[in-house]
PDB file with SEQRES, HELIX, SHEET and CRYST1 records, atoms N, CA, C and O in Angstrom:
SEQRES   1 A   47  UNK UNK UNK UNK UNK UNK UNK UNK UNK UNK UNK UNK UNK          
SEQRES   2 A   47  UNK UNK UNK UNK UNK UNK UNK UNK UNK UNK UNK UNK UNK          
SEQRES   3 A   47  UNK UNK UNK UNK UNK UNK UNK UNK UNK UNK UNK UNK UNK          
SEQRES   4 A   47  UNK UNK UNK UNK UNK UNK UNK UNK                              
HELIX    1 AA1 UNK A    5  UNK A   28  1                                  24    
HELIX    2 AA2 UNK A   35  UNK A   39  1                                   5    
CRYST1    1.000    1.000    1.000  90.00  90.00  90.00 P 1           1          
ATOM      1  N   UNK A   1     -86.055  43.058  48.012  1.00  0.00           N  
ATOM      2  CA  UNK A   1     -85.149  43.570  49.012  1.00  0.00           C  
ATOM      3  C   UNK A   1     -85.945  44.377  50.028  1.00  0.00           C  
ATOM      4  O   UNK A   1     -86.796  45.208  49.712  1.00  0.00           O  
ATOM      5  N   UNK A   2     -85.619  44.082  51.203  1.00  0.00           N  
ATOM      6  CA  UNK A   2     -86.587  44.744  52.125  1.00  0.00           C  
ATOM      7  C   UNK A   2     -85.795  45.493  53.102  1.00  0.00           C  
ATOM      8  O   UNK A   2     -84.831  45.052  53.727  1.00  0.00           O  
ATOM      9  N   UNK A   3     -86.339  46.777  53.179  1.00  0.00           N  
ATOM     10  CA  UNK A   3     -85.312  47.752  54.564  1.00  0.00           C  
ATOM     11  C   UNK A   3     -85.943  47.452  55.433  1.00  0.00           C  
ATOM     12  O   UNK A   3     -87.155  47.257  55.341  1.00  0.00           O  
ATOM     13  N   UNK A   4     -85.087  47.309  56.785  1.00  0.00           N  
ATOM     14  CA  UNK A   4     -85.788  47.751  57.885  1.00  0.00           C  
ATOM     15  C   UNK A   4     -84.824  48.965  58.483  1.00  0.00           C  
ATOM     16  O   UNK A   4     -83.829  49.508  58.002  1.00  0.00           O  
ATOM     17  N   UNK A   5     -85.564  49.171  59.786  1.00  0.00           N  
ATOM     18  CA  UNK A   5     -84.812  50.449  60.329  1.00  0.00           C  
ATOM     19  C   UNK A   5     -83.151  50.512  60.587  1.00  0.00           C  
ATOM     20  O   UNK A   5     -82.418  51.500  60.546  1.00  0.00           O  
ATOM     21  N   UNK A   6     -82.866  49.325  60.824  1.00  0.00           N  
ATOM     22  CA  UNK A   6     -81.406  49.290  61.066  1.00  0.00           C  
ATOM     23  C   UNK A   6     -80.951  49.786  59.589  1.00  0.00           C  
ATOM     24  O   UNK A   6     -80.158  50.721  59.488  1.00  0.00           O  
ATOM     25  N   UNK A   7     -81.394  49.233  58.628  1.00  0.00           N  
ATOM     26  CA  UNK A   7     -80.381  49.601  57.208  1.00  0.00           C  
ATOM     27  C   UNK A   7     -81.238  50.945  57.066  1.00  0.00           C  
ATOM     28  O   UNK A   7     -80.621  51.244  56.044  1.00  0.00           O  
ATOM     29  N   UNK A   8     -81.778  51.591  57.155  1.00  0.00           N  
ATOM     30  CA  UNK A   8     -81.977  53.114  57.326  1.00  0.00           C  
ATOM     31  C   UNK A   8     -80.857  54.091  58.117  1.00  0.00           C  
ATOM     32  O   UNK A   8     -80.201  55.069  57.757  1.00  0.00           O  
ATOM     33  N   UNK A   9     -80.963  53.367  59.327  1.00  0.00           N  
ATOM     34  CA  UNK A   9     -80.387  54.255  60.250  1.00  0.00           C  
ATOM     35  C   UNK A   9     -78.599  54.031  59.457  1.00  0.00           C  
ATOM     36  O   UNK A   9     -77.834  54.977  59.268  1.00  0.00           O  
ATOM     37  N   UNK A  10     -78.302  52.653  59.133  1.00  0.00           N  
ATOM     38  CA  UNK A  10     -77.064  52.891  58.644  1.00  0.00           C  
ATOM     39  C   UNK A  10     -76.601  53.871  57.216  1.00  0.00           C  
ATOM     40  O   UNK A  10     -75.554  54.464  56.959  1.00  0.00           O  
ATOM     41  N   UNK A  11     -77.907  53.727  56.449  1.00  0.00           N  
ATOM     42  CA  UNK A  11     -77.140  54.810  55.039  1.00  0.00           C  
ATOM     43  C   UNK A  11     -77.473  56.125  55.637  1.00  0.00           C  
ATOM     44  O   UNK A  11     -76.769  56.947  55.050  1.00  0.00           O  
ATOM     45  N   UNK A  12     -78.241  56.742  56.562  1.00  0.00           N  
ATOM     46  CA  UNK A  12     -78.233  57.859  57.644  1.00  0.00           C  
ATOM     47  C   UNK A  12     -77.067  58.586  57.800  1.00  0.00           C  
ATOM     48  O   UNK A  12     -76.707  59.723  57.496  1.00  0.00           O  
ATOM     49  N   UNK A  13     -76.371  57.250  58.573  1.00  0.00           N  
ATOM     50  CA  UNK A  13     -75.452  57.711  59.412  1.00  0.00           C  
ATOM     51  C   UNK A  13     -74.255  57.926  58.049  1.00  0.00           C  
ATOM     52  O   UNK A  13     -73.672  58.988  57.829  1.00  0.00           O  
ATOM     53  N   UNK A  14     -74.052  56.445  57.114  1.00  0.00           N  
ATOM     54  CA  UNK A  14     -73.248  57.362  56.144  1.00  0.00           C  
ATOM     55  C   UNK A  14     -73.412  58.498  55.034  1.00  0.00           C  
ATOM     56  O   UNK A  14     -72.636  59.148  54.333  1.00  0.00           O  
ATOM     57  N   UNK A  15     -74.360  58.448  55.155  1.00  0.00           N  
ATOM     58  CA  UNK A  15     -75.097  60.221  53.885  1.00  0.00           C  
ATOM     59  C   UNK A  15     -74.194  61.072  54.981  1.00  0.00           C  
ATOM     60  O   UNK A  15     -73.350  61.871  54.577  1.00  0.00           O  
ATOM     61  N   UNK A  16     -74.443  60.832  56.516  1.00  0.00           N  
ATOM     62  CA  UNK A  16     -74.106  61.948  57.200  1.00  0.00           C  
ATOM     63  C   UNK A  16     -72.496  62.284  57.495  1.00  0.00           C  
ATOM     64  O   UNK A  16     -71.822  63.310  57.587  1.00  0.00           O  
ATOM     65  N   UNK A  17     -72.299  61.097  57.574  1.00  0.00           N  
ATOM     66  CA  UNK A  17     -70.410  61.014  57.887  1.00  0.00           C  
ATOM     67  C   UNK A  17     -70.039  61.692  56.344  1.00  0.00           C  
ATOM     68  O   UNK A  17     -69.134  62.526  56.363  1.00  0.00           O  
ATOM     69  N   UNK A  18     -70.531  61.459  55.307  1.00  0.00           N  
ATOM     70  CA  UNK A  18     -70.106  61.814  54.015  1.00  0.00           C  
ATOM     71  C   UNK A  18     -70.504  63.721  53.707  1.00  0.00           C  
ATOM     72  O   UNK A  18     -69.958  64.576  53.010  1.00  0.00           O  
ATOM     73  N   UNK A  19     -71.579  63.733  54.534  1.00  0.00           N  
ATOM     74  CA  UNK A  19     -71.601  65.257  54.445  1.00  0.00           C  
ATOM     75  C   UNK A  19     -70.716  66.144  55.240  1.00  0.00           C  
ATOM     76  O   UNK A  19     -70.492  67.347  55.104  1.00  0.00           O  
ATOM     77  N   UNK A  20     -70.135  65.044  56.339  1.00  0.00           N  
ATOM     78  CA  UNK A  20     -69.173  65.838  57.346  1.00  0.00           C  
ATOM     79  C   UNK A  20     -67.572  65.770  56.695  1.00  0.00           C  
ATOM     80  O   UNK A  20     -66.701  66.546  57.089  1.00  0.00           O  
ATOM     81  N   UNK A  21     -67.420  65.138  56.059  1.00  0.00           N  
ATOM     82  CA  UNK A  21     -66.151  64.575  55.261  1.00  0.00           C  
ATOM     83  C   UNK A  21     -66.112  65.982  54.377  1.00  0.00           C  
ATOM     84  O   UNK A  21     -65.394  66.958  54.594  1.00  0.00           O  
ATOM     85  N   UNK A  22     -66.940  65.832  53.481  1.00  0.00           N  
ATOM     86  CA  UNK A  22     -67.538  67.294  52.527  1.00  0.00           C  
ATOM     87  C   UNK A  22     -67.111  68.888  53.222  1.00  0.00           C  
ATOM     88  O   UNK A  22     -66.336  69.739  52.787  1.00  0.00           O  
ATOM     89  N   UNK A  23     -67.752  68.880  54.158  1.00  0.00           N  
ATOM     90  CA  UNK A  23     -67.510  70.141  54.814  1.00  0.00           C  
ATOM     91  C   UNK A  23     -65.910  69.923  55.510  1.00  0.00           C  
ATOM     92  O   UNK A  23     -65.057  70.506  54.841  1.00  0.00           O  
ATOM     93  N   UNK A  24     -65.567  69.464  56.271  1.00  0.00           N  
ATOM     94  CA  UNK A  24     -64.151  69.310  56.460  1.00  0.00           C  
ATOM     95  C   UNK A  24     -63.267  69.606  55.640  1.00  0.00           C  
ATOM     96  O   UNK A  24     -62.342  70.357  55.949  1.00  0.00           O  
ATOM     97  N   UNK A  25     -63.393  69.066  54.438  1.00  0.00           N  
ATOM     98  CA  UNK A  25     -62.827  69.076  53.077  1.00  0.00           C  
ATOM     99  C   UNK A  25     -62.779  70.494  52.349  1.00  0.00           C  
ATOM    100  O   UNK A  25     -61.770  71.068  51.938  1.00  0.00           O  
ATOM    101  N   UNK A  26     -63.769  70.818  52.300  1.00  0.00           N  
ATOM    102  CA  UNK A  26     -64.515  72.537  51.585  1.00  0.00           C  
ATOM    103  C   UNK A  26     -63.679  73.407  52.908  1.00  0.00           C  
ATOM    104  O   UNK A  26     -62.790  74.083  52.391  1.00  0.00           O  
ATOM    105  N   UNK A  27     -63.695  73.551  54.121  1.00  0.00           N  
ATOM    106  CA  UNK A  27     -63.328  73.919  55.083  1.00  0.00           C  
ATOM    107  C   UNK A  27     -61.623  74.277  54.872  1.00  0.00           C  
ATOM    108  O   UNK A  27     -61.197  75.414  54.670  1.00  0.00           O  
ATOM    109  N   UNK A  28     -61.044  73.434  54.937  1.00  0.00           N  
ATOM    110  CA  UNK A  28     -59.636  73.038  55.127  1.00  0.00           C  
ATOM    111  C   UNK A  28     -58.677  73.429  53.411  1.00  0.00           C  
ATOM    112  O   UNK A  28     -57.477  73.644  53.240  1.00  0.00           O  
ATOM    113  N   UNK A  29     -59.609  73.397  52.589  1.00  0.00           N  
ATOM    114  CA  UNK A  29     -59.113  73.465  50.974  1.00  0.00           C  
ATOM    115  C   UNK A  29     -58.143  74.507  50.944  1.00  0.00           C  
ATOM    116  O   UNK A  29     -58.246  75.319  51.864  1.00  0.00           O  
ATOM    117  N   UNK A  30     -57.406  74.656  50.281  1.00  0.00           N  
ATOM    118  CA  UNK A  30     -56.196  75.988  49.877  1.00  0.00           C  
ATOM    119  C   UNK A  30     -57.080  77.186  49.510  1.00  0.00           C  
ATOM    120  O   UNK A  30     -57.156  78.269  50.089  1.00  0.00           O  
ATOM    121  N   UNK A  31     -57.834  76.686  48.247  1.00  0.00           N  
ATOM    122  CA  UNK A  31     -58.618  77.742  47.665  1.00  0.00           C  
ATOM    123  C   UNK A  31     -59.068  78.306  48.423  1.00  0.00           C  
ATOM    124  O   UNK A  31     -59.008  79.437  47.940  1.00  0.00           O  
ATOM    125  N   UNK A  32     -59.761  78.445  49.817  1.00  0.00           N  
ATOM    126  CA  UNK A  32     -60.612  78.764  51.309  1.00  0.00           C  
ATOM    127  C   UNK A  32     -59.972  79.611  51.912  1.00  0.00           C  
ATOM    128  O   UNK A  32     -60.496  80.649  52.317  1.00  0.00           O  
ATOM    129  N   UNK A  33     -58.604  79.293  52.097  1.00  0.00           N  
ATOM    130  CA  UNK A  33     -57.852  80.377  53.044  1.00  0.00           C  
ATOM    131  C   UNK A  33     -57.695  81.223  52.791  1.00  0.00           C  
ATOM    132  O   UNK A  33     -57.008  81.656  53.716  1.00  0.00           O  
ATOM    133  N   UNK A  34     -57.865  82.272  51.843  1.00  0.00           N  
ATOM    134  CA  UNK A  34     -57.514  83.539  51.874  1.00  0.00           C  
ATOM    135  C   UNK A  34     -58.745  84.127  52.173  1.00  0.00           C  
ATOM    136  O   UNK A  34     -58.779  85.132  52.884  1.00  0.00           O  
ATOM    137  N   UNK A  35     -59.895  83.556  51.656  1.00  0.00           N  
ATOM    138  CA  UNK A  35     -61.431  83.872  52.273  1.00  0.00           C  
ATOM    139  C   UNK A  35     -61.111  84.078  53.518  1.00  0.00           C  
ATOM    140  O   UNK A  35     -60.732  85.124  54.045  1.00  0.00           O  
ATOM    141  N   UNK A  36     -61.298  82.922  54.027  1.00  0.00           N  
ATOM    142  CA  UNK A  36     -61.506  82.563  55.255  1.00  0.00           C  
ATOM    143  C   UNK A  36     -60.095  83.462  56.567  1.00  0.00           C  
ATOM    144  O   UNK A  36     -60.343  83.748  57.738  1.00  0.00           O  
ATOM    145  N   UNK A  37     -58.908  83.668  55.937  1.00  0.00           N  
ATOM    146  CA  UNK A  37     -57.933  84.243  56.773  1.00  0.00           C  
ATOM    147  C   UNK A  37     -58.806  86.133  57.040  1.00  0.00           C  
ATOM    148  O   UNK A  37     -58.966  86.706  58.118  1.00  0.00           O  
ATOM    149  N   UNK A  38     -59.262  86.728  55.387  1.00  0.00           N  
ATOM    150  CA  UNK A  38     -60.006  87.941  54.968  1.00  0.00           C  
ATOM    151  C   UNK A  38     -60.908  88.293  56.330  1.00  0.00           C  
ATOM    152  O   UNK A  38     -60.809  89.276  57.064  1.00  0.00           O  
ATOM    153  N   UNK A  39     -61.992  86.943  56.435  1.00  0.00           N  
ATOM    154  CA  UNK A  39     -63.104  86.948  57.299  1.00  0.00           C  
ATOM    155  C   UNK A  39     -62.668  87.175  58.523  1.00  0.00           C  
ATOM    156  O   UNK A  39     -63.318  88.003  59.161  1.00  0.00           O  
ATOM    157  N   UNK A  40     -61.382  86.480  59.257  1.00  0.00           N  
ATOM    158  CA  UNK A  40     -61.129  86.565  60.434  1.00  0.00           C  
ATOM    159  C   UNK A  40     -60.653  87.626  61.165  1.00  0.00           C  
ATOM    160  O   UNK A  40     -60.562  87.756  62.386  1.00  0.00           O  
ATOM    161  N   UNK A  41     -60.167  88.863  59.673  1.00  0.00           N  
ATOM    162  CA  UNK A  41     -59.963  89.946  60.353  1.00  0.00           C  
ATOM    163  C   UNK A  41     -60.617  90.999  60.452  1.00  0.00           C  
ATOM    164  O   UNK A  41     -60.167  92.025  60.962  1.00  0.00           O  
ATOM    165  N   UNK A  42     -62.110  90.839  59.830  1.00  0.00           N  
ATOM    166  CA  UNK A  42     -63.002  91.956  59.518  1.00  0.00           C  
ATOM    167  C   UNK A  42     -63.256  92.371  60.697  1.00  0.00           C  
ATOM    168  O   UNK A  42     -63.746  93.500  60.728  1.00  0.00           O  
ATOM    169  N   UNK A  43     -63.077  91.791  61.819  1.00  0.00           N  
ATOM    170  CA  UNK A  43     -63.380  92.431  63.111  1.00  0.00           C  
ATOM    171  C   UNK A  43     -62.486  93.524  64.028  1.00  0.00           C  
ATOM    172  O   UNK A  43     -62.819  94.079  65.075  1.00  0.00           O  
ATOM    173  N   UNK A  44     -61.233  93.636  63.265  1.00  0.00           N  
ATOM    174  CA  UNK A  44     -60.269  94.752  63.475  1.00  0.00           C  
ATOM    175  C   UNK A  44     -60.355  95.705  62.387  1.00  0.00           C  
ATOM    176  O   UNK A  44     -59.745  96.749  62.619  1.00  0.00           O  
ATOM    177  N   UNK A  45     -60.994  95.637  61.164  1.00  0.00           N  
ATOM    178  CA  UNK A  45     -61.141  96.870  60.669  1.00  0.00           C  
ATOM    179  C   UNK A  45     -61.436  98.203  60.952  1.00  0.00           C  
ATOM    180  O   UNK A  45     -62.648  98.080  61.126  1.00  0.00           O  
ATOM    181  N   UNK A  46     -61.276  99.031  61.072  1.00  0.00           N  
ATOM    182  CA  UNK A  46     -61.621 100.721  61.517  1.00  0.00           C  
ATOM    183  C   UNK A  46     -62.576 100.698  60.274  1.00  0.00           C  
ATOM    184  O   UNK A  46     -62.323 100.084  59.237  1.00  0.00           O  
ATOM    185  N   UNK A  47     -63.928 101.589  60.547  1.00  0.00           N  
ATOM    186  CA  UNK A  47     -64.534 102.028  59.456  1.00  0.00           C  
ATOM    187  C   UNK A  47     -63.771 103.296  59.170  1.00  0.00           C  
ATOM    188  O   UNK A  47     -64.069 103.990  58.198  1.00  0.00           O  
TER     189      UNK A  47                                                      
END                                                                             
């Protein structure tokens, strides 16, 4: 079986679509939002 660059560039591009899927996913999760709602207000805290 022999690669050339085209079948490189294609498992590339899907390793990469699959890492963006991943983060979208991790991003968007239930478990995330209360983190993530926490984080958005640390910038109105009063010390």
């Amino acid at each position: 079986m022999e690669f050339d660059v085209n079948t490189l560039r294609a498992i590339a591009t899907l390793v990469s679509f699959g890492a963006f899927i991943g983060i979208v996913w991790w991003a968007w999760s239930k478990r995330r939002s209360d983190d993530f709602s926490e984080a958005a207000n640390l910038p109105f805290q009063q010390d």
